[in-house]
C-alpha positions as CSV (number, residue, x, y, z in Angstrom):
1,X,37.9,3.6,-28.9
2,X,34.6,1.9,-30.6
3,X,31.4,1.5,-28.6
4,X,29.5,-1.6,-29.4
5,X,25.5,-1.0,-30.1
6,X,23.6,-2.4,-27.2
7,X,22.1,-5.8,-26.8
8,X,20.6,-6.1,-23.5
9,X,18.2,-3.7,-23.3
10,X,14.7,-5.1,-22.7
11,X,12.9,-6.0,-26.0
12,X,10.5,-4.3,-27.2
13,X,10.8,-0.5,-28.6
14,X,13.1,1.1,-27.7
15,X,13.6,4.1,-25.2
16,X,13.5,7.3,-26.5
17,X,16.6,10.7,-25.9
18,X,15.7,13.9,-26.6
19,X,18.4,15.9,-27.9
20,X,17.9,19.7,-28.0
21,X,20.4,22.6,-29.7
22,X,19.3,25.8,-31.7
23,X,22.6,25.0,-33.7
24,X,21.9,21.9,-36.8
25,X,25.3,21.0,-36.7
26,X,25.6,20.1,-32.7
27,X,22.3,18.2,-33.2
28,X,24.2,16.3,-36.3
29,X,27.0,15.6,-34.2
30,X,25.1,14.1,-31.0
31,X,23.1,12.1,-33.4
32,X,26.3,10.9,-35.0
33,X,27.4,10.0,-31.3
34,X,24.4,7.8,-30.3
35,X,24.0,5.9,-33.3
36,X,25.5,3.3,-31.8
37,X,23.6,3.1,-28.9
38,X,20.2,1.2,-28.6
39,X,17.7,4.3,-28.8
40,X,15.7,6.5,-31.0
41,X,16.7,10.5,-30.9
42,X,14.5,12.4,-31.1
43,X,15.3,16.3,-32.1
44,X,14.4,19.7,-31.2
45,X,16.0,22.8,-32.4
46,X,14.8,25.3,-29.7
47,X,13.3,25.3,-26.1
48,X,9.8,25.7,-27.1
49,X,10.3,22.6,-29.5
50,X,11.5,20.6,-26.8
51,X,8.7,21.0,-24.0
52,X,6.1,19.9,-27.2
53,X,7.9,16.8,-27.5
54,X,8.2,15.6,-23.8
55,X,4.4,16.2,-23.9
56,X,4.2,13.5,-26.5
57,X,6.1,10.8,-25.7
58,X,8.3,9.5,-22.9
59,X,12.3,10.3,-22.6
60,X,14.8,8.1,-21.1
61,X,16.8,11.5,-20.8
62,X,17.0,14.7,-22.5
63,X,20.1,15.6,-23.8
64,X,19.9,19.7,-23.2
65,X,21.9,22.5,-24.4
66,X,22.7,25.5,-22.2
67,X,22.9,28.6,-24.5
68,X,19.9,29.1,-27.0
69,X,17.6,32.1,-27.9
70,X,14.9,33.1,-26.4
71,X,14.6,29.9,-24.2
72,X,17.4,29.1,-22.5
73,X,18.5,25.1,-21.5
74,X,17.3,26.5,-17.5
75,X,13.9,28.0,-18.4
76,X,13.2,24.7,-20.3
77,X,14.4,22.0,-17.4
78,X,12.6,24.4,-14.8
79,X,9.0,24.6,-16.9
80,X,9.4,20.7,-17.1
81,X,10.2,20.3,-13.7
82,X,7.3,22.2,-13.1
83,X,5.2,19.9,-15.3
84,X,4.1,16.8,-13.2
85,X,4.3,14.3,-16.8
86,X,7.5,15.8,-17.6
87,X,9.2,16.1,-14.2
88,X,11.0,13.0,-13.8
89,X,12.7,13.1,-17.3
90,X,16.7,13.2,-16.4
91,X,18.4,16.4,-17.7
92,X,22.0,15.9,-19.1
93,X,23.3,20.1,-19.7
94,X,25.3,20.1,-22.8
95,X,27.3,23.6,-22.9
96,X,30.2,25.5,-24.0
97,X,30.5,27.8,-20.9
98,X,33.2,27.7,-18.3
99,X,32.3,25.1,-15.5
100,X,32.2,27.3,-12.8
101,X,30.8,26.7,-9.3
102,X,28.0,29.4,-10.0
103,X,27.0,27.5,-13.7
104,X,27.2,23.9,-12.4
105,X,24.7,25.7,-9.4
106,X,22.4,26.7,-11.4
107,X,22.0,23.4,-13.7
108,X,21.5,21.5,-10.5
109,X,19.0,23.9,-9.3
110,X,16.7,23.5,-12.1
111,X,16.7,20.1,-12.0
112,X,20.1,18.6,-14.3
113,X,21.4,15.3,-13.6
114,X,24.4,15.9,-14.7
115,X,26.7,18.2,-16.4
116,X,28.5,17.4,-19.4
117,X,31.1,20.6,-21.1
118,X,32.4,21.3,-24.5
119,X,34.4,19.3,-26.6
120,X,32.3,16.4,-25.3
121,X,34.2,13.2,-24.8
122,X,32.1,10.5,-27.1
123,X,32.7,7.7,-24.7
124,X,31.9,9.5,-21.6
125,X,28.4,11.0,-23.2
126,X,27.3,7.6,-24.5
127,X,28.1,5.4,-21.4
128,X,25.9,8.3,-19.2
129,X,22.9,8.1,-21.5
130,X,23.0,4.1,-21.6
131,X,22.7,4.2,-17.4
132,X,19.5,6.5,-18.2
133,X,18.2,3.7,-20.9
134,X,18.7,1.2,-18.3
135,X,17.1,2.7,-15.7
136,X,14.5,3.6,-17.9
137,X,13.9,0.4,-18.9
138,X,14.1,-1.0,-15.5
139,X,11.8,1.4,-14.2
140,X,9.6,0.2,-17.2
141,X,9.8,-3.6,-15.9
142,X,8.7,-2.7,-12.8
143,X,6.1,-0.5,-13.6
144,X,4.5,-3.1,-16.0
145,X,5.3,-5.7,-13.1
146,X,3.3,-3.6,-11.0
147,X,0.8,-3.3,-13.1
148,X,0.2,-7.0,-13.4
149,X,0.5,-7.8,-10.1
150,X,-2.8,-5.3,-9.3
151,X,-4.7,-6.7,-12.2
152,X,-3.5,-10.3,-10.8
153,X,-4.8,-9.1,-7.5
154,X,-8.3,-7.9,-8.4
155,X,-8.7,-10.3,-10.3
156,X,-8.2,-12.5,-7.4
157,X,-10.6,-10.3,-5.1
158,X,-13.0,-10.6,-7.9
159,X,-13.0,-14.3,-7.6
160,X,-12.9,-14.4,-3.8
161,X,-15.8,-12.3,-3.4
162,X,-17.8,-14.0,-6.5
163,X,-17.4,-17.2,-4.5
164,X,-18.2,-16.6,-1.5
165,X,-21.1,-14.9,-2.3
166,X,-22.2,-18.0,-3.8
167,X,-21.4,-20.3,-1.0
168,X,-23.9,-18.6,1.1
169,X,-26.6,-19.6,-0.9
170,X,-26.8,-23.7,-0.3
171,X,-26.3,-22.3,3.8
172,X,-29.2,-20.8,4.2
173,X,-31.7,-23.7,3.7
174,X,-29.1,-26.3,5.6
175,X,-29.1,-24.2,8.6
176,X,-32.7,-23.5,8.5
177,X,-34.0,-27.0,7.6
178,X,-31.6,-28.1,10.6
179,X,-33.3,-25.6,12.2
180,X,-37.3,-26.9,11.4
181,X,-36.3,-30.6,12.1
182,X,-35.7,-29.4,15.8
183,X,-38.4,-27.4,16.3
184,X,-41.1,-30.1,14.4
185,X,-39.8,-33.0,15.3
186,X,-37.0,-33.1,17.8
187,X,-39.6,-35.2,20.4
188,X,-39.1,-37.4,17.9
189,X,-35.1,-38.0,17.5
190,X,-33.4,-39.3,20.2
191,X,-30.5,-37.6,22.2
192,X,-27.8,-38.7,19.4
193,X,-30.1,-37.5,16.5
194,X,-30.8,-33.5,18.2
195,X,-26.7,-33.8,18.6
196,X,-26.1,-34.6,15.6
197,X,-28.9,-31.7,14.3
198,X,-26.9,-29.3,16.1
199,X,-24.1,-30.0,15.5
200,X,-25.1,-29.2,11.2
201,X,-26.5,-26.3,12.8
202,X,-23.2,-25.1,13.8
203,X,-21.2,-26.1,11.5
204,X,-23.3,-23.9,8.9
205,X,-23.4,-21.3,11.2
206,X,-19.9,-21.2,11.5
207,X,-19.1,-21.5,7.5
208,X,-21.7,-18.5,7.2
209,X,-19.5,-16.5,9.4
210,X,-16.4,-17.7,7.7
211,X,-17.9,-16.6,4.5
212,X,-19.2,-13.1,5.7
213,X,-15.7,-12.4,6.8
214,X,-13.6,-13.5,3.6
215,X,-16.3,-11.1,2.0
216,X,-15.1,-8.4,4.4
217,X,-11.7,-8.7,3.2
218,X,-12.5,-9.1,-0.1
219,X,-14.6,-5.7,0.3
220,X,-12.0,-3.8,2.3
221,X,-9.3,-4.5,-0.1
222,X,-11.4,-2.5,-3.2
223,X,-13.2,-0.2,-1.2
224,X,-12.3,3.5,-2.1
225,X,-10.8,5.4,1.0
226,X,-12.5,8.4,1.8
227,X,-10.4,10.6,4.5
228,X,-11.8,13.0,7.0
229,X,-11.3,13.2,10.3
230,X,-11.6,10.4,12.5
231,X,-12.3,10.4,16.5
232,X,-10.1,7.1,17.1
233,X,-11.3,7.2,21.2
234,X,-14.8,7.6,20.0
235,X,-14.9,4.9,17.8
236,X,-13.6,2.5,20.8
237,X,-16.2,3.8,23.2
238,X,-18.8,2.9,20.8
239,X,-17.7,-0.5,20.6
240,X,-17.1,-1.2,23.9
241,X,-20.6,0.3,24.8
242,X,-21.7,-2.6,22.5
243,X,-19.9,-5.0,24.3
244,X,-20.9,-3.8,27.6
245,X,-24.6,-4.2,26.1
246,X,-24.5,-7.4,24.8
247,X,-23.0,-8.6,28.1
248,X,-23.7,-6.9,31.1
249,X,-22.4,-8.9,33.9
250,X,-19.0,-9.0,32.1
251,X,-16.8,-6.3,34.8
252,X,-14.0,-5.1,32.0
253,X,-12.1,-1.9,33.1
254,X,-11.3,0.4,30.2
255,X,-8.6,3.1,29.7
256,X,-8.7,5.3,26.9
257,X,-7.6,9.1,26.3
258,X,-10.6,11.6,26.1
259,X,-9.5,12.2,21.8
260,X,-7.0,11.1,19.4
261,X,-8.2,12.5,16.3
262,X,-6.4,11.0,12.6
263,X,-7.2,11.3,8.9
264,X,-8.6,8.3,7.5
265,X,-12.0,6.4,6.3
266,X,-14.1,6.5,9.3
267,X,-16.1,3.1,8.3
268,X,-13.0,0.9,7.3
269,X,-11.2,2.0,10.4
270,X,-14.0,1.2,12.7
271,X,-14.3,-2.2,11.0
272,X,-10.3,-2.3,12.1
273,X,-10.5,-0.8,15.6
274,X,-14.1,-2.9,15.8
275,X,-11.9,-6.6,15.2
276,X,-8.9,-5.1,17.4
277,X,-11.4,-4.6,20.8
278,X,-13.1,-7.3,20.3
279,X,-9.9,-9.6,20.1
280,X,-9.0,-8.1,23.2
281,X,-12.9,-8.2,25.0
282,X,-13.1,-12.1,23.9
283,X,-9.7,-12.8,24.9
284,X,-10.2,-11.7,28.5
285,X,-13.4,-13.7,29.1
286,X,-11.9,-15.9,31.7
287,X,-10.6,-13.2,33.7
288,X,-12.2,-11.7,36.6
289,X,-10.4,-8.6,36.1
290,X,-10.3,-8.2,32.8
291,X,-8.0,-4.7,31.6
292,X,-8.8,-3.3,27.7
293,X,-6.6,0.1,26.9
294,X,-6.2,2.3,24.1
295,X,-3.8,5.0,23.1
296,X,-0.8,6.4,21.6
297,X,2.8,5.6,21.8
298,X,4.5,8.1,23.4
299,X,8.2,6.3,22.1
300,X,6.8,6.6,18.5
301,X,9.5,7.4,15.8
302,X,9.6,10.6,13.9
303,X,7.6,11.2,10.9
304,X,4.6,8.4,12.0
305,X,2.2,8.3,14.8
306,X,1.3,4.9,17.1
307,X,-1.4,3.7,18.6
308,X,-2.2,0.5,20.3
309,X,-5.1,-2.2,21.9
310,X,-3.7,-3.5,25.3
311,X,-5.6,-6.3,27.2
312,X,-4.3,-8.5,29.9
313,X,-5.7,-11.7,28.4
314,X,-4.5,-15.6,27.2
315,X,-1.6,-13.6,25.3
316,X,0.1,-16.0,22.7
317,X,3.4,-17.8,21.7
318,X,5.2,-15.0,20.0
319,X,6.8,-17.2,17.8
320,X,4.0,-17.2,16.0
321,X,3.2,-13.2,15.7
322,X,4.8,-13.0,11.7
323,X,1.8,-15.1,10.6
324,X,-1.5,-13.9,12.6
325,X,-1.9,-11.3,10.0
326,X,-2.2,-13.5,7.6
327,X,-6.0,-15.4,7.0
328,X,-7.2,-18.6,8.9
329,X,-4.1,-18.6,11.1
330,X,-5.6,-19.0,14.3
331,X,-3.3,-19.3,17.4
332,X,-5.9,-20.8,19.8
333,X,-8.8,-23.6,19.7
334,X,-12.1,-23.2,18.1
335,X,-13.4,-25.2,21.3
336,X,-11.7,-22.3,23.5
337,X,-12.3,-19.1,21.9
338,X,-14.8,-18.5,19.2
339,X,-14.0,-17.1,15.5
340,X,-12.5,-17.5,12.3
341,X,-8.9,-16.4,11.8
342,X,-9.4,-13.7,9.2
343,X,-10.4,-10.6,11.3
344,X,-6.4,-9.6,12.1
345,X,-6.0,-10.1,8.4
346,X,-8.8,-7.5,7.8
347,X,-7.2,-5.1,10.3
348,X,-3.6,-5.7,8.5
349,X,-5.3,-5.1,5.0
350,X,-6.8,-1.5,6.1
351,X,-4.3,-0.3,8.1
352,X,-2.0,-1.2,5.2
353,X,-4.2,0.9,2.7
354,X,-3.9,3.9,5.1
355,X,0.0,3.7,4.6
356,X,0.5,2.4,8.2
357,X,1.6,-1.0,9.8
358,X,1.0,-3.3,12.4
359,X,2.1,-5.6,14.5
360,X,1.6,-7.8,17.9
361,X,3.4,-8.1,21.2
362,X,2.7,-10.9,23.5
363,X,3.8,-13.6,25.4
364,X,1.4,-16.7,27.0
365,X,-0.9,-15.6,29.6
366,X,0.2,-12.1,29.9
367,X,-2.4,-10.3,27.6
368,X,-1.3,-8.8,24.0
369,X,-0.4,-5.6,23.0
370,X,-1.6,-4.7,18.8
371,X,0.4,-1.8,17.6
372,X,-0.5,0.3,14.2
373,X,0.7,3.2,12.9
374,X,-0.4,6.1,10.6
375,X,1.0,9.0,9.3
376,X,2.4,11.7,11.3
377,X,0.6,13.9,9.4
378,X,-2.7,12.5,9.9
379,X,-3.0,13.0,13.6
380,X,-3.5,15.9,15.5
381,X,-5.0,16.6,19.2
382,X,-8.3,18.3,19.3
């Protein structure tokens, strides 16, 4: 039986398979075996030969014989496991020794894929290093996917931020001039004319703020994390002391455990916790009793930690909890509740770039619950 030469591989050049024997004729013999197989061998006639090549150069998989001098097919799979740029290179053992329970051990403990034993069927050892080429070659795809979809991204961010930056500029002397033509001559406009000053007034002021939060985004998306430890329950008393000072007759009780220490940037999670309260603080201004509460999910799952922002405000339709995360989605009136829909995108965008998630629990008129999560790892109790 004949195996035809490949013709689906991805174009381009071609994935390389390291082949490794002291002996010229077994190397000979594998070559002879893949010629028909889209790749380029490359050789190596001992164990030291071999780790020099996987430090130049990609392998879709190393073909590796068992029994050599001085460096054995183990010692060189377990120094390139050991190797961060060589440690994902598939190991295929080629040997000539029994396949016993304690051998075929062994290989797998230093890192083989896969086991292939003397004579060597043709068919067999070609069809197992063509599922290494395509996963190499799909692991290439996505990489270079990947790749273009960050440098899509920044790009993206780049733009954002470049203009809205600009936009500010022509804001500036519209809400300001507004601003003069009501202070110098507003005795001189009648009611309709100061309406309709102050109503450019707002409108400015509103775009302003618009503005200033797309740059937040754009600015918490390339920021560069900086983890430390982070007093979550500290950070909310700070805001809500803020709150309490910028309106005192407000009467808002607050529940919150003493410390709930994580891992994480302490200025983009502040900006996140700083959105989350003051969702919840603006959401309960029509309440006479208004509730805010922070804290951790006891229920959590294993391997992540969960906190959450609970107020007994509007609420909202849940229905519509897949897209608050996303920016300008707003689930209420301007004319009710101040702001501009991007701040839950913000929170979503850092609490994604600390490896966590988030999401929203409501239902109309019976507040809103915002749950995130970080990892396990990052929390401890002080």
């Amino acid at each position: 039986m004949t195996t035809e030469p490949r013709t689906d591989l991805a174009p381009g050049p071609r994935p390389s398979v390291l082949i490794v024997d002291d002996v010229e004729a077994n190397l000979v013999a594998l070559e002879a075996l893949l010629e028909s197989v889209s790749c380029e061998v490359i050789r190596a006639n001992s164990g030291n030969e071999a780790l020099r090549q996987l430090l130049r150069r990609p392998f879709a998989v190393m073909l590796l014989d068992v029994q050599m001098p001085d460096m054995d097919g183990f010692e060189v799979a377990r120094y390139a496991r050991e190797n961060s740029s060589t440690s994902d290179v598939p190991i295929i053992f080629i040997t000539a020794m029994h396949e016993t329970p304690e051998n075929v051990l062994r290989g797998y403990s230093t890192g083989a894929f896969d086991f292939l034993f003397k004579p060597i069927n043709p068919d067999v050892l070609r069809s197992k290093v063509e599922v290494f080429l395509d996963l190499h070659q799909s692991r290439k795809r996505l990489k270079d996917e990947i790749e273009a979809h960050r440098a899509t991204l920044a790009e993206l961010e780049a733009f954002n931020y470049s203009v809205s930056h600009d936009l500010r500029a022509p804001l500036r002397p519209l809400d300001g001039f507004s601003q003069a033509l009501l202070d110098d001559y507003g005795d001189r406009l009648d009611e309709k004319g100061v309406d309709y000053l102050k109503r450019i007034r707002a409108a400015a002021q509103r775009m302003g703020m618009l503005i200033e939060d797309l740059l937040e985004l754009s600015r918490v998306s390339r920021a560069e994390l900086h983890r430390q430890p982070v007093d979550l329950s500290a950070i909310v008393s700070s805001i809500v002391a803020e709150l309490r000072e910028s309106e005192p007759a407000r009467q808002v009780e607050v529940v919150a455990p003493d410390r709930v220490q994580v891992q994480g940037d302490p200025r983009l999670l502040r900006i996140a916790l700083e959105n989350l309260v003051r969702n919840a603080w603006k959401f309960t201004k029509k309440l006479p009793h208004a509730r805010l509460e922070f804290g951790v999910d006891p229920t959590a799952p294993p391997g992540e930690s969960t906190y959450f922002i609970r107020d007994n405000g509007v609420g909202f339709d849940p229905t519509f909890a897949g897209k608050m995360f996303q920016p300008f989605q707003r689930l209420h009136k301007a004319t009710d509740f101040e702001g501009t829909g991007i701040g839950l995108a913000i929170v979503s965008r850092i609490i994604r770039r600390h490896d966590g998630r988030i999401w929203a629990e409501s239902a109309p008129d019976r507040g809103a619950t915002f749950f995130f999560t970080l990892p396990e790892t990052a929390r401890w109790t002080g």
